[in-house]
Legacy VTK file of the C-alpha trace (Angstrom):
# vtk DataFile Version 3.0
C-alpha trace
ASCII
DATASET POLYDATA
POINTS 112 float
22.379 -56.556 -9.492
25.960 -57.240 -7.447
25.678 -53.921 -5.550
21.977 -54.553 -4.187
23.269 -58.133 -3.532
26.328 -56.211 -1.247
24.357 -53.728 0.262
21.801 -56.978 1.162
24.515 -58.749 2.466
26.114 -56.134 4.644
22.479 -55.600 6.108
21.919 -58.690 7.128
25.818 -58.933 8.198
24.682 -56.219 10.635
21.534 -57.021 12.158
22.862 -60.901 12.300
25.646 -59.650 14.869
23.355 -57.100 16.208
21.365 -59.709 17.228
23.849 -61.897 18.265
25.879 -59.327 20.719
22.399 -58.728 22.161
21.525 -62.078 23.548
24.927 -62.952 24.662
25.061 -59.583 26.766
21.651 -60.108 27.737
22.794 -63.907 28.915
25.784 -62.260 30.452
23.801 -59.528 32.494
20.994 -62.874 33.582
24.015 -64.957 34.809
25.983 -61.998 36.576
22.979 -61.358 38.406
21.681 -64.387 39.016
25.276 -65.956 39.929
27.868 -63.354 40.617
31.740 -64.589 41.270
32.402 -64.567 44.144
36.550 -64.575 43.225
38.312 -63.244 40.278
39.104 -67.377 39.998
35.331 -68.386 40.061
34.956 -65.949 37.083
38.448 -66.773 35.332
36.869 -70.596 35.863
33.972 -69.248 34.272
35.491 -67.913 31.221
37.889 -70.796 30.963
35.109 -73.457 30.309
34.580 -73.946 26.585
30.598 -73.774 27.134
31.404 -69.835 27.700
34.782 -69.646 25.552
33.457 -70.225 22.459
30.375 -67.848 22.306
32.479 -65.194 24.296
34.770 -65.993 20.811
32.326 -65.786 18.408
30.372 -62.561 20.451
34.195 -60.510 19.589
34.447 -61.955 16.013
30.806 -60.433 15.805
31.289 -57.276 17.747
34.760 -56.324 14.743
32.302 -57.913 11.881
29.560 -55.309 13.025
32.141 -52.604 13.702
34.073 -53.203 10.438
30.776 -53.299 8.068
29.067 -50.206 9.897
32.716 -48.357 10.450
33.312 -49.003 6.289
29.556 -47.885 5.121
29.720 -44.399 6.782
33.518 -43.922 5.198
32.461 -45.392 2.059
29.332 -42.610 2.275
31.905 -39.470 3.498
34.739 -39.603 2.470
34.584 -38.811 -1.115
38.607 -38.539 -2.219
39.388 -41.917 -3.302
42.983 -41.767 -1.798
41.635 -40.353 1.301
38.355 -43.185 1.645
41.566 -46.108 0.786
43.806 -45.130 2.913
41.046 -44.404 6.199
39.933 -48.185 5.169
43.277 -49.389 5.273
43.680 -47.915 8.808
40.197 -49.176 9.690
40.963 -52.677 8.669
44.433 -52.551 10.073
43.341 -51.079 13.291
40.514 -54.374 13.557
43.005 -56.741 12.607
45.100 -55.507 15.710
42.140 -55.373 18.583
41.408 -58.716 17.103
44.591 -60.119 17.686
44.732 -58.569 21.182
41.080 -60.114 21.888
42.635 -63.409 20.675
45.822 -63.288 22.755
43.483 -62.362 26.451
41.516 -65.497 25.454
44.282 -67.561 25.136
46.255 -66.714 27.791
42.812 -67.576 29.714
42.885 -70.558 28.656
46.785 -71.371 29.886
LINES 1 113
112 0 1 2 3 4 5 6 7 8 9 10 11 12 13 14 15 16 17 18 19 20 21 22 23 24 25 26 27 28 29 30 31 32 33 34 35 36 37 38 39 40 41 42 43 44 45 46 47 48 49 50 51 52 53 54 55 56 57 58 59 60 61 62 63 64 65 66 67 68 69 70 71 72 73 74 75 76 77 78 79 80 81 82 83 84 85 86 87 88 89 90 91 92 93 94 95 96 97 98 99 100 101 102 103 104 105 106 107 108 109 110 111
């Protein structure tokens, strides 16, 4: 019963930010062509107010979620050596952990 509940819960993981990304993009694309910057400081303006901060946040902690459940199914599925499939996740989660801290340190020095 635990591995249907995982495989349940890294479904819905991955339609839940599916379906996040693709509203906020879609929101993005509706306001860029509705109201374009005009300056890179109109858009850094933009970005800086917390209305658009936050869900551009939460679209990035979404976007590595999705990548780090789909990323981890397919090596879980092909690669079949047990050293090989711990050591590509290990790389997978350590290479995450560092866009996320890069994504983190651009929206913070937006914010400065």
């Amino acid at each position: 019963m635990r591995r249907t509940a995982t495989g349940l819960r890294a479904w819905l993981v991955q339609r839940v930010t599916a379906v996040y990304m693709l509203l906020f993009i879609v929101f993005l694309l509706f306001h860029f062509l509705l109201a374009p910057p005009d300056s890179y400081e109109a858009w850094h303006g933009w970005m800086r107010n917390s209305r658009i901060a936050i869900p551009a946040s939460v679209f990035f902690a979404a976007l590595l979620l999705h990548a780090w459940v789909g990323l981890r199914d397919v090596l879980m599925d092909y690669v079949h050596p047990l050293a090989w499939r711990i050591s590509a996740l290990a790389l997978l989660a350590f290479s995450l952990t560092a866009i996320a801290a890069w994504v983190v340190r651009i929206l913070l020095m937006g914010t400065a």
